[in-house]
C-alpha positions in Angstrom: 8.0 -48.7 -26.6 5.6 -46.3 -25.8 5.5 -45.4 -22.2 2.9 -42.6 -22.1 0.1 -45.0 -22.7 1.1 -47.4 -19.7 2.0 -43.9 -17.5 -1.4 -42.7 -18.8 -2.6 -46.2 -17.2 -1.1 -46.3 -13.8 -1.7 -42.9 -13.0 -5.3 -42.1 -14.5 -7.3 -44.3 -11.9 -10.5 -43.2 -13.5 -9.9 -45.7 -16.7 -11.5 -48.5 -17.0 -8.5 -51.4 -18.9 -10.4 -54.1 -20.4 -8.9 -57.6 -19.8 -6.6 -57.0 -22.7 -5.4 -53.9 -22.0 -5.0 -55.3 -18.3 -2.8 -58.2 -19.4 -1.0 -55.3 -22.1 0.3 -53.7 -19.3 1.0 -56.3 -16.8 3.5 -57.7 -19.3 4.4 -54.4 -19.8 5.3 -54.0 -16.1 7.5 -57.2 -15.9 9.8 -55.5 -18.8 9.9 -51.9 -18.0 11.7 -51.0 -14.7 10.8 -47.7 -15.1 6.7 -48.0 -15.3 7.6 -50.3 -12.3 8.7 -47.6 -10.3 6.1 -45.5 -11.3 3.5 -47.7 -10.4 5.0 -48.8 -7.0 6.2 -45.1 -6.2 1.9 -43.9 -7.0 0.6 -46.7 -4.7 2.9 -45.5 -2.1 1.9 -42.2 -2.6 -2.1 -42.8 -2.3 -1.2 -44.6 0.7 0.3 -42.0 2.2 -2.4 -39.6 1.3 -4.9 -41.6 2.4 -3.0 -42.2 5.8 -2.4 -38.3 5.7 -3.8 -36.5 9.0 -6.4 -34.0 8.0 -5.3 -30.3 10.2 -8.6 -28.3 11.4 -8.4 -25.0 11.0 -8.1 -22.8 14.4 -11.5 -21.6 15.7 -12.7 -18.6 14.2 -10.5 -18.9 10.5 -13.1 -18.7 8.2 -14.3 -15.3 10.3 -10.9 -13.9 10.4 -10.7 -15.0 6.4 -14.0 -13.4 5.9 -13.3 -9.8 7.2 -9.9 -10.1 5.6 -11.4 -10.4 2.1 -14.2 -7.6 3.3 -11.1 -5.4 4.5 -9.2 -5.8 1.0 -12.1 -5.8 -1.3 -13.4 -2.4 0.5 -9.7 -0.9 0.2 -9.7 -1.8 -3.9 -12.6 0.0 -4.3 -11.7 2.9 -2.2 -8.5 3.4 -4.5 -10.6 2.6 -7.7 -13.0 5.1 -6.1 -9.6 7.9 -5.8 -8.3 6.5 -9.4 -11.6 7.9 -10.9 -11.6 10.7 -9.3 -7.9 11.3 -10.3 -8.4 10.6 -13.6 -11.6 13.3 -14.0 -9.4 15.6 -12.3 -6.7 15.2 -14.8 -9.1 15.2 -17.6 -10.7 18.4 -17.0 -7.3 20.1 -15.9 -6.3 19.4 -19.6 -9.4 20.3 -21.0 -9.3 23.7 -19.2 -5.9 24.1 -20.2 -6.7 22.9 -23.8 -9.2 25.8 -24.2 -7.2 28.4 -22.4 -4.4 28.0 -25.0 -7.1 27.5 -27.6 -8.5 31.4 -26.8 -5.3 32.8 -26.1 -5.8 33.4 -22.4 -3.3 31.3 -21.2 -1.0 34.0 -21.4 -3.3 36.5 -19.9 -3.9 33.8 -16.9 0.1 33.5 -16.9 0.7 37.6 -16.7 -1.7 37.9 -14.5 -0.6 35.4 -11.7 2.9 36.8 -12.6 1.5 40.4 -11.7 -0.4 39.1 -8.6 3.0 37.0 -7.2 5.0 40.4 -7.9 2.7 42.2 -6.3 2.8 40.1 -3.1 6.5 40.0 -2.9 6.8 43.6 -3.6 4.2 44.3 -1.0 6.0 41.9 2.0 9.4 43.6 1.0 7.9 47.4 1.6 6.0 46.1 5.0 9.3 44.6 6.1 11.3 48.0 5.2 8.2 50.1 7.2 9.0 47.3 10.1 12.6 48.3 9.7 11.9 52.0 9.7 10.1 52.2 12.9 12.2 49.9 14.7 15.2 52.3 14.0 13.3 54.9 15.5 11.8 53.4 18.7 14.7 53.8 21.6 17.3 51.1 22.3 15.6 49.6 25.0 12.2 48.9 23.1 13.9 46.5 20.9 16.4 44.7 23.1 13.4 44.3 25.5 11.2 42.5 22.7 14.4 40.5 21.8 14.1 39.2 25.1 10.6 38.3 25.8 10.6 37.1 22.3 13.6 34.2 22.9 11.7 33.7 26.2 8.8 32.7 25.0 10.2 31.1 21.8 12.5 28.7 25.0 9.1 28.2 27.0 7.6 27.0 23.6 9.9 24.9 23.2 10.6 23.4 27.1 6.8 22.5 26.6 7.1 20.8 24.0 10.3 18.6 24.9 8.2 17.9 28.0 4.8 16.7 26.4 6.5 14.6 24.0 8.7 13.0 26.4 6.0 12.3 28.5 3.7 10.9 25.5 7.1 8.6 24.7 7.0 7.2 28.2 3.0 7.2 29.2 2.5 3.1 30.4 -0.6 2.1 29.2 -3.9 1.7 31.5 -5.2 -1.6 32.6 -8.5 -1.1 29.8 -6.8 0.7 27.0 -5.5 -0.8 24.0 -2.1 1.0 22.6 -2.4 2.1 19.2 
């Protein structure tokens, strides 16, 4: 038998049988138990969909929906905005580089930043060893007393800190502010 002509039948409402096809399927219907079911399991369910309460949406939904979509549509373009950007970036990076290697000056550009960072190091080494020199040669007391007001301050720093972030950790929030 073929069933998916009789399915096709029950469930496709928008059909029209003819009488033949009508009385096809009605004896059909008194052999098949199975297209029975279907048929009696289909009205139940448009009865029940028709009987189906329809839920309103809360007040304001489409709004809130609305600025939603805004809200996510703005933030793709914003990151296809930073994509772009990223990718020119990139591009040019490698183009720069491409022609630095191209005319040999990538090595130049690679001494020279080597000479530069050297340079720097070698410079905050001797101001550190001058720093030394004339610390050894200022009396005993100088130094200790610097050592002091130094840890002093560094403890006040610190105190003041512990303080304002406790106290933003434990600020109540006015009446007509909103906490972030």
């Amino acid at each position: 038998m073929k069933h998916k002509q009789y399915e096709q039948w029950i469930l496709n409402e928008e059909i029209e049988l003819t009488p033949d096809q009508r009385k096809e399927l009605a004896d059909h219907l008194a052999e098949c138990s199975a297209c029975q079911s279907l048929q009696i399991g289909w009205a139940a369910t448009k009865e029940l969909l028709q009987k189906a309460l329809l839920i309103q949406p809360a007040p304001g939904f489409a709004a809130r929906w609305e600025k939603t979509l805004e809200r996510k549509i703005r933030a793709e373009k914003i990151r296809r905005y930073r994509l772009s950007w990223l990718a020119v970036l990139l591009l040019a990076s490698m183009g720069i580089l491409a022609y630095l290697l191209i005319r040999g000056s990538f090595t130049l550009l690679l001494a020279n930043s080597f000479n530069v960072l050297s340079r720097g190091i070698f410079g905050i080494t001797e101001g550190l060893s001058n720093f030394g020199y004339w610390m050894r040669n200022l009396p005993l007391l100088v130094p200790i007393s610097m050592g002091f007001i130094l840890f002093g301050l560094m403890t006040a720093f610190f105190t003041v800190g512990l303080m304002v972030y406790a106290d933003f950790n434990n600020r109540r929030v006015l009446p007509d502010e909103i906490r972030a």
